[in-house]
C-alpha positions as CSV (number, residue, x, y, z in Angstrom):
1,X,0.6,-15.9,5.7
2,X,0.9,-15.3,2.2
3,X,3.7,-13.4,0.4
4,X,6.5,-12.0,-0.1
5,X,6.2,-8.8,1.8
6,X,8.2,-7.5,4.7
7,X,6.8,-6.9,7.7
8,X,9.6,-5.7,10.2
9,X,9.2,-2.7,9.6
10,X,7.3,-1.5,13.1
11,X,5.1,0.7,11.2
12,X,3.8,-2.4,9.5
13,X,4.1,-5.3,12.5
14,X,0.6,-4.1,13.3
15,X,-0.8,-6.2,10.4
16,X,-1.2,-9.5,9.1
17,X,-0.6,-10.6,5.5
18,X,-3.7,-12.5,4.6
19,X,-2.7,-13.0,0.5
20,X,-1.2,-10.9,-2.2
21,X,-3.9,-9.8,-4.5
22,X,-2.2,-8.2,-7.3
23,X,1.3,-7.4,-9.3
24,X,2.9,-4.6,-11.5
25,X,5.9,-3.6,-12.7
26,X,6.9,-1.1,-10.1
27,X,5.0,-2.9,-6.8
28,X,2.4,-5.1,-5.7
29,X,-0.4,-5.2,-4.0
30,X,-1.7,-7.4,-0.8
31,X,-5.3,-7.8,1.5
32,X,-3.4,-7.4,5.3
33,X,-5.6,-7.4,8.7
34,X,-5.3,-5.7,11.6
35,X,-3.8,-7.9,14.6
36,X,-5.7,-6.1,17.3
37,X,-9.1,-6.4,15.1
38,X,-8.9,-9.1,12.3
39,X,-12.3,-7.6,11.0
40,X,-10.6,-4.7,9.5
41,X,-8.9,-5.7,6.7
42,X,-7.2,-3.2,4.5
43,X,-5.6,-3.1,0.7
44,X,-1.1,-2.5,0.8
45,X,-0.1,-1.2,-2.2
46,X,3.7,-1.2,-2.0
47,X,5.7,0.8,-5.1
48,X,9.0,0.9,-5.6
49,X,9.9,4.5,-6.4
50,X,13.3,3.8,-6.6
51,X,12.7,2.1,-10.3
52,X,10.8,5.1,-11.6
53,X,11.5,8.4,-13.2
54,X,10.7,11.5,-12.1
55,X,7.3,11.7,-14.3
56,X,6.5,8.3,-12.8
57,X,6.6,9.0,-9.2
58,X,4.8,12.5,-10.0
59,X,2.0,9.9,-11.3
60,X,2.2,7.5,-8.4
61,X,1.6,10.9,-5.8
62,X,-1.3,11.9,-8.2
63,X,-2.3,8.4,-7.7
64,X,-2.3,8.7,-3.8
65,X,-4.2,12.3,-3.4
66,X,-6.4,10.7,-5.7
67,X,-7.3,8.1,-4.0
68,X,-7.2,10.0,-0.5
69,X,-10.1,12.0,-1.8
70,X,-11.7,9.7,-3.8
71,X,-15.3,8.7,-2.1
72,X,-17.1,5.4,-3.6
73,X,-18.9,2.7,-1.8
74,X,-17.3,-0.1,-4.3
75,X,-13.4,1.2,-4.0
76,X,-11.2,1.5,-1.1
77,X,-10.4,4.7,0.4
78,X,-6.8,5.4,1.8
79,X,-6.1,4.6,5.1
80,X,-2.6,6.4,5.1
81,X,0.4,6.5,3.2
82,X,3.6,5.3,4.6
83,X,7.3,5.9,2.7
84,X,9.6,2.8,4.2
85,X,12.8,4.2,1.8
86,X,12.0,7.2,-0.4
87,X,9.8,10.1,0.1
88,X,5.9,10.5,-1.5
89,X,6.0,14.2,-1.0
């Protein structure tokens, strides 16, 4: 397993870490798996809202609707979005 990411939280103990595939400055990013089906693997994009202004986390909810309704056989749609400390909405 590859990473620094915690998985106890039980929304997350589903997955598998397979290796972190990118890093900002506010959060990083990792390929997990599914444990039930290891075919599914998904992208984790973990931010830290806690270091951002207000302005910054408006961006990083644009980010997420974006990305909910984006549609594109070469990127990644969501899968769902999880807050572990602070709120998205």
């Amino acid at each position: 397993m590859a990473s620094q990411l915690d998985v106890r939280d039980s929304r997350l103990a589903e997955y598998e870490v397979l290796e972190q595939i990118g890093k900002g400055a506010f959060g990083a990013a990792w390929v997990i798996q599914t444990r039930r089906k290891p075919n599914h693997r998904f992208v984790l994009k973990k931010v830290r809202l806690a270091r951002q202004s207000e302005r910054q986390r408006f961006m990083s909810r644009q980010e997420m609707h974006l990305v909910a309704a984006l549609r594109h056989p070469f990127v990644a749609g969501r899968a769902a979005a999880v807050s572990l400390s602070h709120s998205l909405r």
